[in-house]
N, C-alpha and C positions, 0 to 999 in steps of 0.2 A: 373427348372423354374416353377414356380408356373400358372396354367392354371386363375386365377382369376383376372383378371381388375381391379388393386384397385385404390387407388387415385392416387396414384403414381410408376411410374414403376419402380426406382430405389431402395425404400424405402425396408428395412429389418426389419420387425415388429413381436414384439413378440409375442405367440400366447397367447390369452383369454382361458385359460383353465375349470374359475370358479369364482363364486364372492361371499363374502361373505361381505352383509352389505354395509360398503363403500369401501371396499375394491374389487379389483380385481386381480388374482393369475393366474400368467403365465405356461408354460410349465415346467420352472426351482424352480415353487415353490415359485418364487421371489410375494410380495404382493406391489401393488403402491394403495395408499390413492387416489381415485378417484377424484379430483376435475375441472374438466377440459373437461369433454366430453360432448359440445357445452350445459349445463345445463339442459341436459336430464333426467339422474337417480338419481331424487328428493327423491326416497325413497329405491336408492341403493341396492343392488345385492340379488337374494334369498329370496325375501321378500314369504312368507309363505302365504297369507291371497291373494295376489295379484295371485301368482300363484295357488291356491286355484278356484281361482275366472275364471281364464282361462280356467282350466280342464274342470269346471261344464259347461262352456258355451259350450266346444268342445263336451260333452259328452250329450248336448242335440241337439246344430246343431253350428256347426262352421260360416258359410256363408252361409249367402240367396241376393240373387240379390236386389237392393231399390227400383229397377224396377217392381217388382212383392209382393214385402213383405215387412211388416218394423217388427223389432224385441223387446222384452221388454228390452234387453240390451241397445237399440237405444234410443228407445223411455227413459229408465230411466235416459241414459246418458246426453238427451238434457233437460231432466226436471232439473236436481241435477244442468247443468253449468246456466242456466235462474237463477237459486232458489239464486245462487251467485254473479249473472250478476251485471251490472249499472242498473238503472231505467229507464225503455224503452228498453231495450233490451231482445229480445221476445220470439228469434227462433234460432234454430242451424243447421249447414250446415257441415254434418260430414266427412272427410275426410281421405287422410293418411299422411300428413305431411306439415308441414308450409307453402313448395311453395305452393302446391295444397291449400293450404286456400288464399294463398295470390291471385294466380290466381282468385280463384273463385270470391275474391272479387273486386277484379279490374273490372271481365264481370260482376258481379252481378251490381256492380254499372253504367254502360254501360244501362245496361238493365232496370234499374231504371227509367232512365231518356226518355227512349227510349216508357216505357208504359207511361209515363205524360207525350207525347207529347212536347221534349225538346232534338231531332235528334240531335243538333249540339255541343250538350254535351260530346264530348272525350277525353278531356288533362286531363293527369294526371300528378300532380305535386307532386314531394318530396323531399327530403333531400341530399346536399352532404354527400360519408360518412357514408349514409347509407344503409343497407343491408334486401332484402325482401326476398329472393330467388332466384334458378339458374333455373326455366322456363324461356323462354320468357317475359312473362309478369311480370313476378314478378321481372327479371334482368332487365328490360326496368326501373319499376319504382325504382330500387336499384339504389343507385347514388355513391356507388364503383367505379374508374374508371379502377383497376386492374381487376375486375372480368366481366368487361364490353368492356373493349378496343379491344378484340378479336373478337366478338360477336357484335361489333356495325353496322353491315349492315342488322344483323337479327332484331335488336329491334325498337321494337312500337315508338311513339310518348311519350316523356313527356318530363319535364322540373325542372329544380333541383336549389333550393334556398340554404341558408349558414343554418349547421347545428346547433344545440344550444351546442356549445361547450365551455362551458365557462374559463378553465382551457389557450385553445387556442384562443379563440377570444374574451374577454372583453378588453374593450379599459381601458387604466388607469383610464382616466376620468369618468367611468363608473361605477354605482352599478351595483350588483348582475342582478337586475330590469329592469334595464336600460338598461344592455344588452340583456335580451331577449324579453324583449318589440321591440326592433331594428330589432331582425334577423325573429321575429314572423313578424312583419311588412313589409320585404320582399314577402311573400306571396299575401296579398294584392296588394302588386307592381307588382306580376308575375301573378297574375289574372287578371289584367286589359291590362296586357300587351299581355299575350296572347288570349283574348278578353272573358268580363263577361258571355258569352252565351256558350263559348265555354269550360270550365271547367268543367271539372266532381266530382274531389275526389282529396284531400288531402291525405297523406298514410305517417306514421313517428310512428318510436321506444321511445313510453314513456323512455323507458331506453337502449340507443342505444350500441349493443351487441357487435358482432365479430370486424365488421370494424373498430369501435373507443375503444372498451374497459370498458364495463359497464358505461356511461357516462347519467345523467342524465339532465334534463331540470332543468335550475333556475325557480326559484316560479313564478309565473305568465304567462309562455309562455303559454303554451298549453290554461289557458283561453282567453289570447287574440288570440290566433289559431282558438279557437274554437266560437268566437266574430266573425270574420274574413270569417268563412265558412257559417255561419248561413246569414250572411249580403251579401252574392254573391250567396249564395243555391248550395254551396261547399257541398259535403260527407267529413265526417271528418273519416279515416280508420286507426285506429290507431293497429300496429302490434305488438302483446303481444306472440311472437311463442317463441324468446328468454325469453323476461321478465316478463311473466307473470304467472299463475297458482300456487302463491304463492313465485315465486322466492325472489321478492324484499320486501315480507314482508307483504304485502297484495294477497289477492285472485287474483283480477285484479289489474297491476302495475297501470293502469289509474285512480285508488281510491284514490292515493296521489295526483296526477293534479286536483281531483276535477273537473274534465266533463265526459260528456259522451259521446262516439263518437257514429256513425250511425253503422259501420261498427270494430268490432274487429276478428281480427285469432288470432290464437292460436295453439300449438302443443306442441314438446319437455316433457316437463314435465308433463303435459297430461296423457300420455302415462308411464310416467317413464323409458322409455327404454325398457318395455314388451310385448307392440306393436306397430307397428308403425301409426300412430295417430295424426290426427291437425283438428281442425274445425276451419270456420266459422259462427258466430255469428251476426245477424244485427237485427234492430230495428224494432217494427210494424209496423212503417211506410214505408220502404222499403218495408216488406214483402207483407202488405196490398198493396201498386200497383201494385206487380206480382198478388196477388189471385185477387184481383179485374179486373184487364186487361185480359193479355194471359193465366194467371194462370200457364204457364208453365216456369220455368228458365231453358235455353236453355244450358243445364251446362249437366257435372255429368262424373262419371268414376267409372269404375268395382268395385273395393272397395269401395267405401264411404258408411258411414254406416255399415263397417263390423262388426257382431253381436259378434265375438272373442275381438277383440281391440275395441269394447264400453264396453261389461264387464270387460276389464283390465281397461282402462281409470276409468270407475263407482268405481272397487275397489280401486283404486288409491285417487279419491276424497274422498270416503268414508274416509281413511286412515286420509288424511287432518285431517277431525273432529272429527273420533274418536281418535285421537291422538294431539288432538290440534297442529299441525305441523305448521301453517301458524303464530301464534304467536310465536313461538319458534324461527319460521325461521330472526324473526324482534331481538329477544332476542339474536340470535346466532351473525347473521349482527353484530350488535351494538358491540359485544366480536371482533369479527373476524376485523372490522374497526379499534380500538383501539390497538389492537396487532399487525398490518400491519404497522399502523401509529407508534407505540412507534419501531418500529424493522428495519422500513426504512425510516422513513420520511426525517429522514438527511443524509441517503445515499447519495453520491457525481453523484449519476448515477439514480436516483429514481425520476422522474419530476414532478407526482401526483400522489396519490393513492383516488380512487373513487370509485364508485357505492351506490348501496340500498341493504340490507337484502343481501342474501348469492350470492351475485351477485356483484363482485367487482373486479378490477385494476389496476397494476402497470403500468404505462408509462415511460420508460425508455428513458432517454436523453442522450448526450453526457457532453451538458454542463448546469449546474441548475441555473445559474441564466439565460442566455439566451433563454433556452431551445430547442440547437440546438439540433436537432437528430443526432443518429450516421450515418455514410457512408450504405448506405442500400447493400453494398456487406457484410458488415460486419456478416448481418442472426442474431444480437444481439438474436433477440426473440426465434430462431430456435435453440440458441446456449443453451439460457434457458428452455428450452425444453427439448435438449438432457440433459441436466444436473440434471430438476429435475426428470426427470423420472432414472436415476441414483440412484436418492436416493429413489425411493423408491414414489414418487409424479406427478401425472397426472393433469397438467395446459393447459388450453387452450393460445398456443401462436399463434401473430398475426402482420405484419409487414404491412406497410402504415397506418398506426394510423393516421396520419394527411392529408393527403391528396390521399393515398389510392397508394404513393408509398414511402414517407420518413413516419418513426417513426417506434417505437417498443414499443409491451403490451404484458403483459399476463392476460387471466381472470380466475379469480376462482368461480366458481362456486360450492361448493360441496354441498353433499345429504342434506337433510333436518333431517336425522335422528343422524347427528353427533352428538357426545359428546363435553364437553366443550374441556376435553381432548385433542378432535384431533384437536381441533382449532390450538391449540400447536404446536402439532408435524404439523398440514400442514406447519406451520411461520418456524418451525423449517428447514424442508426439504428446504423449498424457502429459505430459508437463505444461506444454504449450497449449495444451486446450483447456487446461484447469487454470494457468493464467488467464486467457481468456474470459475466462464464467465468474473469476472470483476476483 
């Protein structure tokens, strides 16, 4: 019996022996086409230039406390994400992984409101469906109710409106428009309802990740979102840990909505998987009330700002541009969409296939014009899982797609360094493990 904790105690998982590229090679030799490990390793396995970059840091100082020191790897790191940021967005809040940004910016935003003189500012509202984190605070404003039901006597205060699913909630009567003008509009309703003084921060997935399956907002929501926040003196926090850092095609996923929020996280790809890695990012004006007030954000944790995982992160970005990887990732998407759709779209079991840029979705139904899901003993997504990792394919699977305990997805996510090639062989492997299961 294995002395290690993992996620699961009955689970028999192969061992990671090495990676080469997109690829990963177990103890047996066997190689699986990575696309599936929660959209992490953007520039996949043994990267040269990345690991490179870690030595040099380790070999002049690994860690210095933030408390006593800041480092040029820190410092480079927050300059290169600003140089790529939105417009207004100023400063960076370095961490080591999603929750811890999503935390931070939950208090960050608390404390916001707290130096302007505006106490009674705490509800935080967000999304069914959607997914921020397994802290506290970052599970309080996740509106999963599988990953929350256990957990509901620990959690904070918030309030959760309908998410912009349009695949599952356009009405027939309805355009594209029409419907997320409606569910954006909820918000407004939930701000007045839990009363205009008392709101703090809005917090929702440009391109909503594990819970629903790379699922995007229709055109216009996020500006009337973002109408919406500015008109109540709402924070608008929008969470880019999954979709962000080029995954969807752009640098920041929120440059297709066209706004900008006060508040973005960030992590996962960040990092690439080399170290572990997520910041917080907010706007001058945020920042300027803490320096101007208390001057201190009453925040912070042993790692953040670690000088090893900012020079991984820094070479990572680097990467991006000297490799033009973020346009590629838009060029690859648009391949990978068009081979997903011509290979399943009329599959008898296939309900939508979605996403942006290499960040995309199958939803598996039982029946397709209804689009009833299957029996959730059935493990549909867990069955495609074990199947394609069978052949040879690593898919992120995920079951409560709809309401967080019926439906079934898988996401794919792979490297950004793929070839057109393996666009292929990944359609090809999904293909033969969804034989398999169906």
């Amino acid at each position: 019996m294995s002395a290690l904790f993992g996620r699961h105690t009955h689970a028999k998982l192969a061992t990671a022996v090495r990676g080469e590229g997109p690829y990963i090679i177990d103890e047996n030799e066997k190689k699986y086409l990575d696309c599936g490990d929660a959209a992490v390793s953007c520039l996949g396995h043994n990267h040269p230039k990345i690991i490179a970059a870690i030595k040099a840091q380790i070999d002049q100082i690994a860690f210095a406390h933030s408390g006593f020191f800041t480092t040029v790897s820190a410092e480079s790191l927050a300059e290169k994400l600003v140089e790529h940021a939105p417009e207004g967005i100023e400063h960076v809040y370095l961490l080591s992984g999603g929750s811890e940004a999503v935390e931070a910016s939950i208090k960050l935003a608390r404390q916001y409101f707290l130096e302007n003189g505006e106490p009674d500012r705490h509800h935080v509202i967000a999304r069914r469906q959607s997914y921020h984190g397994n802290t506290i605070g970052a599970l309080s404003a996740g509106g999963n109710e599988w990953r929350r039901s256990q957990f509901g006597p620990l959690l904070i205060q918030a309030s959760h409106i309908s998410e912009c699913f349009e695949y599952r909630g356009k009405r027939e009567n309805e355009t594209s428009f029409q419907y997320g003008q409606r569910v954006a509009n909820e918000l407004e309703t939930e701000i007045i309802r839990v009363g205009e003084t008392k709101v703090m921060a809005f917090i929702a997935e440009p391109v909503v990740g594990a819970t629903a399956g790379a699922v995007p907002a229709v055109e216009g929501y996020f500006k009337r979102i973002r109408e919406i926040c500015d008109q109540y003196g709402v924070l608008l926090i929008l969470d880019e840990v999954m979709c962000g850092m080029g995954r969807t095609g752009t640098f920041f996923a929120c440059e297709q909505e066209d706004v900008v929020p006060d508040i973005i996280t960030i992590a996962k790809g960040l990092g690439g998987g080399y170290q572990p890695i997520g910041a917080m990012l907010c706007s001058g004006k945020i920042y300027n009330a803490i320096k101007n007030g208390s001057g201190f954000f009453q925040h912070g944790h042993t790692y953040m700002a670690h000088a090893t995982a900012a020079a991984a992160a820094l070479a990572v970005l680097k990467s991006f541009e000297e490799n033009a990887l973020i346009p590629k990732v838009k060029k690859l998407g648009e391949l990978l969409s068009v081979k997903l759709n011509e290979r399943f779209a009329d599959h008898p079991n296939v309900g939508d296939i979605r996403g942006r840029g290499l960040f995309q979705a199958i939803e598996f139904v039982e029946d397709k014009i209804t689009k009833k899901t299957f029996d959730t003993k059935s493990g549909i997504h867990k069955k495609i899982k074990a199947a394609a990792m069978a052949e040879g394919l690593i898919c992120y699977p995920m079951g409560g797609t709809v309401d967080g305990v019926h439906g079934d997805h898988v996401l794919l996510a792979p490297p950004f360094i793929l070839e057109e090639a393996q666009i292929f062989e990944l359609v090809d492997k999904l293909e033969r493990a969804m034989e398999a299961v169906f």
